[in-house]
N, C-alpha and C positions, 0 to 999 in steps of 0.2 A: 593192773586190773581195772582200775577206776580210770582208766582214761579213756573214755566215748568221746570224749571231748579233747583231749589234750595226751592224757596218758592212761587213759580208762585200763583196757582189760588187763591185766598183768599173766604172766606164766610162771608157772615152778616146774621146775623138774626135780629128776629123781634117779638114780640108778641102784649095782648090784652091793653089796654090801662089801665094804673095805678090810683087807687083812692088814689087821696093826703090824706096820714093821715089814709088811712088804714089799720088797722091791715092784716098782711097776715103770714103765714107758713113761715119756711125757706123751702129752694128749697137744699133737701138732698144731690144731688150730686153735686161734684165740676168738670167742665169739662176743668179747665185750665191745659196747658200743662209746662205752665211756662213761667216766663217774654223773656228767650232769644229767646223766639217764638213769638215775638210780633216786628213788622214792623209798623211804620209812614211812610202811602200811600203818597209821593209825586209825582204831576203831573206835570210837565213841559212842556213846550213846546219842539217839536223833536229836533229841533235847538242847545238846551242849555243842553242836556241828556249827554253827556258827559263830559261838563263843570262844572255841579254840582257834577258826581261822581268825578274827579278830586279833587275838593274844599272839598267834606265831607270827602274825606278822609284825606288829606292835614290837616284840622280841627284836628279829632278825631284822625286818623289811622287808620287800620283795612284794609277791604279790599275788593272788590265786588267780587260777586259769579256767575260764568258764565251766561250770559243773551242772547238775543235772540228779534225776533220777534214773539209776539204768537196773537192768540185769546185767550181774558182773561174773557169775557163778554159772557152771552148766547144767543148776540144778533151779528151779525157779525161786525168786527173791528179787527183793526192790529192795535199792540204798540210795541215800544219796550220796553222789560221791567226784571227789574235786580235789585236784591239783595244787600247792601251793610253793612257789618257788621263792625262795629265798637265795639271798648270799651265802651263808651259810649251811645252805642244802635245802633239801625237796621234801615234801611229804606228799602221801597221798592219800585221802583222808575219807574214811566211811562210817557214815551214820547209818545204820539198816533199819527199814523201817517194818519189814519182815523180819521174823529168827534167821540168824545167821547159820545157814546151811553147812553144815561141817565137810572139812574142817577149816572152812576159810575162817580168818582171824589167828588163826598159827602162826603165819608167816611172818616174818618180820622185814624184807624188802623187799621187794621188785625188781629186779634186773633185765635191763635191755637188753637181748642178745640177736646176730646178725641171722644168725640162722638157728629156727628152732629145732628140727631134727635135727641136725650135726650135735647143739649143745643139748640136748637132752640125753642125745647118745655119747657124747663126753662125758656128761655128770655122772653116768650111770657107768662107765668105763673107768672111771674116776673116784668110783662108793657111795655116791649116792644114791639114794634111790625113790622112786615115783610115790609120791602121796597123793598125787592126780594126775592122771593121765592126760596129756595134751587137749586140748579143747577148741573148738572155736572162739571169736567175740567178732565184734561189729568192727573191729578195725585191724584184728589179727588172731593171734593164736596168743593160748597161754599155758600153764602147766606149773607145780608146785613138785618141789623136789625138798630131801631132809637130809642132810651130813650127819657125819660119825660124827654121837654126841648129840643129837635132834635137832639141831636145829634147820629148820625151813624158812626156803623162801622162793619167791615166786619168778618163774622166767618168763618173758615173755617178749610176741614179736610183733610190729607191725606192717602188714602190706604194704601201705609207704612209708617208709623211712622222716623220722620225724627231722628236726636240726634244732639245736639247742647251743649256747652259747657253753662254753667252757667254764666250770665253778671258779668261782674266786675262793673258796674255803670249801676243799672237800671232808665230809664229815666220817665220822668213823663209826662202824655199823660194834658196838661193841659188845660181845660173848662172852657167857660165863661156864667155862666147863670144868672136871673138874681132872685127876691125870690120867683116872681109865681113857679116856678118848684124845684130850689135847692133842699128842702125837699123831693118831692116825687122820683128825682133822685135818691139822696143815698137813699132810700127805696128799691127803686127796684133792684141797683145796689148790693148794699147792700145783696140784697137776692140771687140776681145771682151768684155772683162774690166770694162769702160767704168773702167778704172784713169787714175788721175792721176801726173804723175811727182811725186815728192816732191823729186827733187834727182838731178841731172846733173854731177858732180864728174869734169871731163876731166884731172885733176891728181891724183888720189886717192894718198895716200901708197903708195910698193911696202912699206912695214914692215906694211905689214897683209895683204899676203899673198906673207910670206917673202922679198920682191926690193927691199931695199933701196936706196933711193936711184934706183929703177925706178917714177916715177910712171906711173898706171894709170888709166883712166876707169871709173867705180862709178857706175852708173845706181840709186837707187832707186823701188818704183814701190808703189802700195797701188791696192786695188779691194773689193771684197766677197768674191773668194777670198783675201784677205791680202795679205802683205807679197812682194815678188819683188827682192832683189838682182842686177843684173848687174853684172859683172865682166869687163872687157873689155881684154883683152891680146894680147900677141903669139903665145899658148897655150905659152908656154917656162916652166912653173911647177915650182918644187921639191914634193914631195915633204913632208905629203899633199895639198896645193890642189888641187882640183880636182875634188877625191875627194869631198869633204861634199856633202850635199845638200839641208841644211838648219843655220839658224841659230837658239839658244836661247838668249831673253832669259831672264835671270835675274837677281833682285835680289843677291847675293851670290857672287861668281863664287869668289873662294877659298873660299868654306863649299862651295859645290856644287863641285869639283873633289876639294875633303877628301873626299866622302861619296862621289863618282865612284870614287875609287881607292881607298876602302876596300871597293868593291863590283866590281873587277877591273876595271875601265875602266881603259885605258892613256893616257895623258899625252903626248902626239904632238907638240905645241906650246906649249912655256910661256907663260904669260901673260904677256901685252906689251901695251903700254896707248899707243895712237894717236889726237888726236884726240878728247878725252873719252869714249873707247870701248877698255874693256877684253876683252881677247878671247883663247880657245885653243883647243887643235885636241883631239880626244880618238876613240880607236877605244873601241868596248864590245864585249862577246865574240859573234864571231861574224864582226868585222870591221867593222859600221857606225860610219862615221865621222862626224863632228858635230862644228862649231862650233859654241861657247860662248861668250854676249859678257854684260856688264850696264855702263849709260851711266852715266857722272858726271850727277847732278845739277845742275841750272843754277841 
């Protein structure tokens, strides 16, 4: 959505609603462009929009992509709104300087796809379904679509095809649902995304998200839009689970936490280490919240 500039308008799509447990088709075409095309919608308040690019980059590195005030929405509204590419992954970040038009601010990524009617007619063949119907923007089309389970995110295309370097650490968009829907999720996900599971863990320790001794099923999954964590519990989470909406590999998790908080990022969860996987919780100003992990070596 936010990219007039770089990756302004985003789209979501949507389709027809999924029967749990249905057998269905695969959906032949793959319309992913690739994980380094995929942006975590952060909204902030106007105030703090250059205080978090500051901080994400300070964090990770990398570096934001020229921004702007646009209309992002096909409903009228001014943001400002800008790019931020890391190693670690993308963001795409909106301060509104008008009320935020509903229901944008739902969505939680962006996804690149090659074609927007084939994939919006996929998602929708697939379960999910339209929370905004296709739209124009200034450099393509876009559209918001919601999976079994609500969550949204945004698809979108551009006229010319951008090029982007390949991530060095793709990040994982991570979901908390709870058993009514998990299954028919990776179903439909499953059939859109043409995603593989990587590991089905009905045991998952509760020390990895705050409920100890409360094991937990932790779905992971990969496709050509990236990595997807579910997280599938009884939805009784402390305080802030739940909240993230995405997770950041990184090679050095105490170096990257030293430069976090010397960059005003707050420290929400100390690091605790589960499972050859160290991991903590962290707000940057503005309030977006983010898990941080990096794996032991095998």
């Amino acid at each position: 959505m936010k990219r007039v500039t770089l990756l302004l308008v985003a789209a979501l799509v949507g389709a027809a609603p999924a029967v749990p447990g249905a057998a269905r088709e695969p959906v032949s075409s793959d319309f992913a462009m690739g994980p380094q095309y995929d942006t975590t919608h952060v909204y902030v308040p106007v105030a703090d929009f250059d205080a978090f690019i500051r901080s994400f980059i300070a964090t990770f590195g990398g570096k934001a992509n020229p921004g702007g005030v646009f209309q992002v929405t096909p409903t009228p509204s001014q943001t400002r709104s800008q790019v931020v590419v890391t190693p670690a992954g993308s963001v795409s970040v909106f301060g509104f300087e008008t009320p935020i038009p509903y229901p944008f601010g739902e969505e939680r990524v962006g996804y690149l796809v090659k074609d927007m009617d084939g994939a919006v007619a996929a998602a929708r063949a697939a379960g999910a379904t339209r929370v905004v119907e296709t739209f124009p923007d200034p450099i393509g089309r876009d559209t918001l679509v919601r999976w079994p389970g609500g969550s949204v995110m945004q698809l979108y295309w551009h006229t010319k095809t951008p090029s982007y370097p390949a991530a060095t650490n793709v990040p994982e968009s991570r979901l908390y649902l709870t058993a009514d829907t998990a299954d028919a999720y990776v179903v439909s996900w499953t059939r859109f995304a043409h995603a593989t599971v990587v590991s089905d863990d009905r045991a998952a320790p509760g020390e990895e998200i705050g409920r100890p001794g409360k094991p937990y099923r932790r779905i992971r999954l990969s496709s050509g839009f990236g990595k997807t964590t579910l997280i599938v519990t009884d939805g009784a989470l402390p305080w802030p689970y739940g909240r993230e909406l995405t997770g950041y590999e990184v090679a050095d998790l105490q170096g990257t936490l030293a430069k976090a908080q010397a960059a005003g990022v707050k420290l929400l969860v100390p690091t605790h280490t589960v499972g050859g996987r160290s991991a903590a919780m962290v707000q940057f100003p503005g309030g977006y919240i983010a898990e941080l992990h990096s794996i032991a070596a095998r």
